[in-house]
C-alpha positions in Angstrom: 65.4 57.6 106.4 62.8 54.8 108.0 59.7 57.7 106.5 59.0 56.8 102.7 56.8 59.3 100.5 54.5 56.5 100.5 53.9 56.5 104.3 52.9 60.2 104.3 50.3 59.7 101.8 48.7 56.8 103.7 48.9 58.8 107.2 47.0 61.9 105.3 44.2 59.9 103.8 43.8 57.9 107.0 43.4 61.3 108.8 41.3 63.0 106.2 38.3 60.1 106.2 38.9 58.8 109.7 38.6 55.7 108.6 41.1 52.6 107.7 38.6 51.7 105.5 37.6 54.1 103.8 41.5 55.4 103.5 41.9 52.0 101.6 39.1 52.4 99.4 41.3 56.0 98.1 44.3 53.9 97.6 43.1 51.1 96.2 44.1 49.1 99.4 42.3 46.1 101.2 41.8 47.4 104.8 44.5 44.5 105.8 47.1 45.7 103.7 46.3 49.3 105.2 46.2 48.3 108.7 49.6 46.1 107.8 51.4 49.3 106.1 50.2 51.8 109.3 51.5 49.1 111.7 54.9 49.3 109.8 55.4 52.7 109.9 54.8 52.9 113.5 56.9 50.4 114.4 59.8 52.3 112.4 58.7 55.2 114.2 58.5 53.5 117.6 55.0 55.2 118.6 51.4 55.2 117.7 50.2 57.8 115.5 46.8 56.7 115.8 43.8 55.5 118.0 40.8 54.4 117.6 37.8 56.0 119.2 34.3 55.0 118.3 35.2 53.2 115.4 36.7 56.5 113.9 41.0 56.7 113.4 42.3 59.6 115.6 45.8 60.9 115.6 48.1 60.9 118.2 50.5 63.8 119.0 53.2 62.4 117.2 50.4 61.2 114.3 49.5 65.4 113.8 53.4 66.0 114.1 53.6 63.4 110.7 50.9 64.7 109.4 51.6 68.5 109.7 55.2 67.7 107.9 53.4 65.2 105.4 50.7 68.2 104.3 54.0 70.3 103.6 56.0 67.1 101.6 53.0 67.0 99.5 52.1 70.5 98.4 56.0 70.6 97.4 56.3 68.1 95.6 52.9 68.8 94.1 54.2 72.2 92.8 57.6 70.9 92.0 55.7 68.0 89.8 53.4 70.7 88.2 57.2 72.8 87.3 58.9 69.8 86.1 56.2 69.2 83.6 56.2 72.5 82.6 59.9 72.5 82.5 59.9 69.5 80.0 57.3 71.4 77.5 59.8 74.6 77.4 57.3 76.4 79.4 59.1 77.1 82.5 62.7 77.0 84.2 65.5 79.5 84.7 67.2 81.3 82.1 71.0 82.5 83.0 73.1 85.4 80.5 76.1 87.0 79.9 77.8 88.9 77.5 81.1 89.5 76.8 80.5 93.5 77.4 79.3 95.2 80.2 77.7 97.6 77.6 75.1 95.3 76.2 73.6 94.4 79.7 71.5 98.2 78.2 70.3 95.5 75.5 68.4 93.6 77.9 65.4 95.6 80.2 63.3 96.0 76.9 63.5 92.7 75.8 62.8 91.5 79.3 60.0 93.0 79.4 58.2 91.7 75.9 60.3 87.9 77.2 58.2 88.1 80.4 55.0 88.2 78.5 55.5 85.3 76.6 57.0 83.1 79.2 55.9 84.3 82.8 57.2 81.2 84.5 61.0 81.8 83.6 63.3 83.7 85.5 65.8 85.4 83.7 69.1 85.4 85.7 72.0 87.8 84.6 75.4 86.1 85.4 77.4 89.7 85.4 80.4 87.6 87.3 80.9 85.8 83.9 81.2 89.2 81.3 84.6 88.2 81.7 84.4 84.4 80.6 81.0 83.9 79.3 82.4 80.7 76.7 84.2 78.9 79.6 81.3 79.6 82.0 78.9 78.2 79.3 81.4 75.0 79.0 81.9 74.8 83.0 78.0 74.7 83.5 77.6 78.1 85.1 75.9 80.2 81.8 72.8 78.6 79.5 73.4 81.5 77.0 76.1 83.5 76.5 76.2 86.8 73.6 79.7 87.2 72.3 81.1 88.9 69.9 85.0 87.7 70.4 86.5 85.8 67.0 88.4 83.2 69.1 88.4 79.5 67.7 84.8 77.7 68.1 84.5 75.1 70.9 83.1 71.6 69.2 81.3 71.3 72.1 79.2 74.8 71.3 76.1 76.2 69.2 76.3 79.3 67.8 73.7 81.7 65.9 75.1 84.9 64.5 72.4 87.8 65.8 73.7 91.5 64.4 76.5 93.5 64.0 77.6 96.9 65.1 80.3 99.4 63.9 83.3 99.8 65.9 83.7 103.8 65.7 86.7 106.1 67.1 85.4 108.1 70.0 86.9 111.8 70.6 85.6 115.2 71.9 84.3 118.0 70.3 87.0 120.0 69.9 89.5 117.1 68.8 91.3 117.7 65.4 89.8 114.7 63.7 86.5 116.1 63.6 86.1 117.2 60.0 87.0 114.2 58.7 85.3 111.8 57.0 86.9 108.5 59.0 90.1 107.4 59.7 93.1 105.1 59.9 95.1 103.2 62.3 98.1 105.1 61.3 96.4 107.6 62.5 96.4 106.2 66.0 100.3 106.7 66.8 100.7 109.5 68.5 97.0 109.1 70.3 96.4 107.9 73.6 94.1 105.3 73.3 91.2 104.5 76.2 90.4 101.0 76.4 88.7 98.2 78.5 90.7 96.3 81.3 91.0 93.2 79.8 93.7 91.2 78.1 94.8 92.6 74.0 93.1 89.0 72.4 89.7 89.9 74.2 89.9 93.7 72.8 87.9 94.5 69.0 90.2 97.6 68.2 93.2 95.7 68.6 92.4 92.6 67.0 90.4 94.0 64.5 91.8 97.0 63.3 95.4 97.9 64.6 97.5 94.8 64.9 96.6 93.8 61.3 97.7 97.0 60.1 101.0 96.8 62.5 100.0 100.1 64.5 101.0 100.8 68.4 99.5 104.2 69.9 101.5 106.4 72.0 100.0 104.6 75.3 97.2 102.3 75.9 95.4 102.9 79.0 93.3 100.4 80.3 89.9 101.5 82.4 87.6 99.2 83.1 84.1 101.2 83.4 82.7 102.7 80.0 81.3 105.8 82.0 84.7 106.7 83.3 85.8 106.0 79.6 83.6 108.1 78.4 84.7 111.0 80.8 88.1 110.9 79.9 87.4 111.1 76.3 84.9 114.2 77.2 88.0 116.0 78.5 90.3 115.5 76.2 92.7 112.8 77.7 92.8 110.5 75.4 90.3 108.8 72.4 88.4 105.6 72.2 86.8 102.5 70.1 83.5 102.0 71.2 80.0 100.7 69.5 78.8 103.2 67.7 75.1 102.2 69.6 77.1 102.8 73.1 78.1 106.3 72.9 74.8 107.7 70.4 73.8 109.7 72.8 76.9 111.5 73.9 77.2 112.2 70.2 73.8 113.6 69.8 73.9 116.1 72.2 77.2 117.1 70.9 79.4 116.4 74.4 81.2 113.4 71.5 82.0 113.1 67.9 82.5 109.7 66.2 84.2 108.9 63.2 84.1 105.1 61.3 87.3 103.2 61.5 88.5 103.2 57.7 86.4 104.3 54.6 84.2 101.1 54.5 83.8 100.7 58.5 84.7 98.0 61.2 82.3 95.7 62.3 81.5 93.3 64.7 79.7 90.1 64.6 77.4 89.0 67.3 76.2 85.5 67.8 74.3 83.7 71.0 76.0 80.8 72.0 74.4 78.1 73.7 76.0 73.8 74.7 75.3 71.9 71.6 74.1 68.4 73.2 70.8 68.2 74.1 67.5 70.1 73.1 67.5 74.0 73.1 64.5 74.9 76.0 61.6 76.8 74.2 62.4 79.9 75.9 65.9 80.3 75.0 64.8 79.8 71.3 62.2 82.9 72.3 65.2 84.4 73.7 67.8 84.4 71.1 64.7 85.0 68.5 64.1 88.4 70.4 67.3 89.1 71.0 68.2 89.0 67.3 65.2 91.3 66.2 65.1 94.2 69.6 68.4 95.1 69.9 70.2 98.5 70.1 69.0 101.0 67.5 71.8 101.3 64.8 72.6 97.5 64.6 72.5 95.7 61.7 70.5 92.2 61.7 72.4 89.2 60.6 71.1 87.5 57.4 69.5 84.8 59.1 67.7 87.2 60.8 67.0 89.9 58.8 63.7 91.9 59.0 
């Protein structure tokens, strides 16, 4: 490109004061080395942009076409200067999330909303494409924080900062025969059939956590992949469920669900906020993750280096 950054700003001051002059006197130019510069970029442009009338610097039709494009080049890089600077004191930037569970995107609108406060200038962008994958869309650049709550083997490469942790209950209607009990067991779960998320066994709590290390296989897994429709088929009486005990709190308030804890002394799971290791955390994901730890869902219990 023959038009340099450099050539706009000389073609704007020479049309704001109308004068080589005083244009060089702004730029700390010598009116030769101002005439010298104007004469180069017209000759890269192959036409006058200005003329001189009365000892006053006129523009030329081509000199207001510059000059209309030059006024737009440097109001954007203006704001995109004023960002960037903002960006580098944590004040400003774009924020993108993703959990491992459709369910906790009800986590977020609160939180939003006192995160907005503090830091107006950052958009908050929810990457629902990567509930699947949030760790390999964190590694593959995609993610800037990602809320798991998976055990798999930590990535070297990855921060993590444990935030809560909720109870993994056993979901059932009201009239199911469990519901007197106190809690129950995974040999409980054999001749159930058992309503869980579509995913792959590794990526699922109930399995990992509670019935493959106690050797248990229900009747039938079937796999569903929206909690709502989960939740209806529990409701009439197709089947039970593992959920967050947060998730389904008010189905079981109004009485549509009962809930019962997995074993006497409860399964739980550990949430933690991931983030990439190199480099320096932005402000407002600190804010984030700070938040994040001490607004969640009623019910969970805050990690010890976050405790209340």
């Amino acid at each position: 490109m023959d038009i340099e950054v450099r050539h706009l700003q000389l073609v704007s001051t020479v049309a704001e004061e109308g004068s080589l002059t005083k244009a060089g006197d702004r730029l700390h130019l010598t009116q030769s080395a101002l005439s010298h510069q104007l004469r180069d970029i017209e000759a890269r442009l192959g036409t006058l942009l200005f003329r001189r009338l009365n000892k006053k610097m006129i523009l030329t039709q081509a000199g207001e076409r510059l000059l209309y494009s030059a006024q737009i080049v440097r109001n954007e890089l203006e704001k995109a200067q004023g960002e960037i600077q903002r960006m580098g004191k944590g004040d400003a930037g774009v924020l993108r999330i993703s959990t491992e569970c459709y369910t906790c995107y009800h986590w977020l609108p609160a939180l939003l909303k006192k995160f907005n406060k503090r830091f107006p200038n950052v958009e908050v962008r929810i990457m629902v494409e990567a509930t699947r994958r949030p760790i390999q869309a964190l590694l593959n650049g995609k993610i800037d924080l990602a809320i798991i709550s998976s055990n798999s083997a930590r990535e070297p490469k990855l921060r993590y900062k444990p935030l809560f942790q909720d109870e993994l209950v056993v979901v059932m209607n009201a009239d199911h025969p469990w519901r007197s009990r106190r809690y129950v067991e995974a040999k409980d779960f054999v001749g159930e059939n058992l309503f869980v998320y579509d995913l792959p066994d590794k990526e699922l709590s109930v399995l990992q956590l509670f019935l493959l290390p106690a050797g248990i296989s229900p009747k039938r897994i079937s796999r569903v992949q929206l909690t709502e429709a989960i939740i209806e088929l529990v409701k009439a009486g197709l089947g039970i469920s593992v959920m967050a005990r947060w998730a389904i709190m008010p189905y079981i308030k109004s009485g549509s669900l009962t809930a019962l804890p997995l074993t006497r002394k409860g399964i739980y799971r550990q949430w933690k906020a991931v983030v990439i290791r190199d480099g320096t955390i932005p402000n407002y994901t600190q804010e984030f993750i700070r938040l994040l730890a001490e607004n969640s869902m009623p019910g969970l219990k805050v990690s010890s280096n976050g405790r209340r």
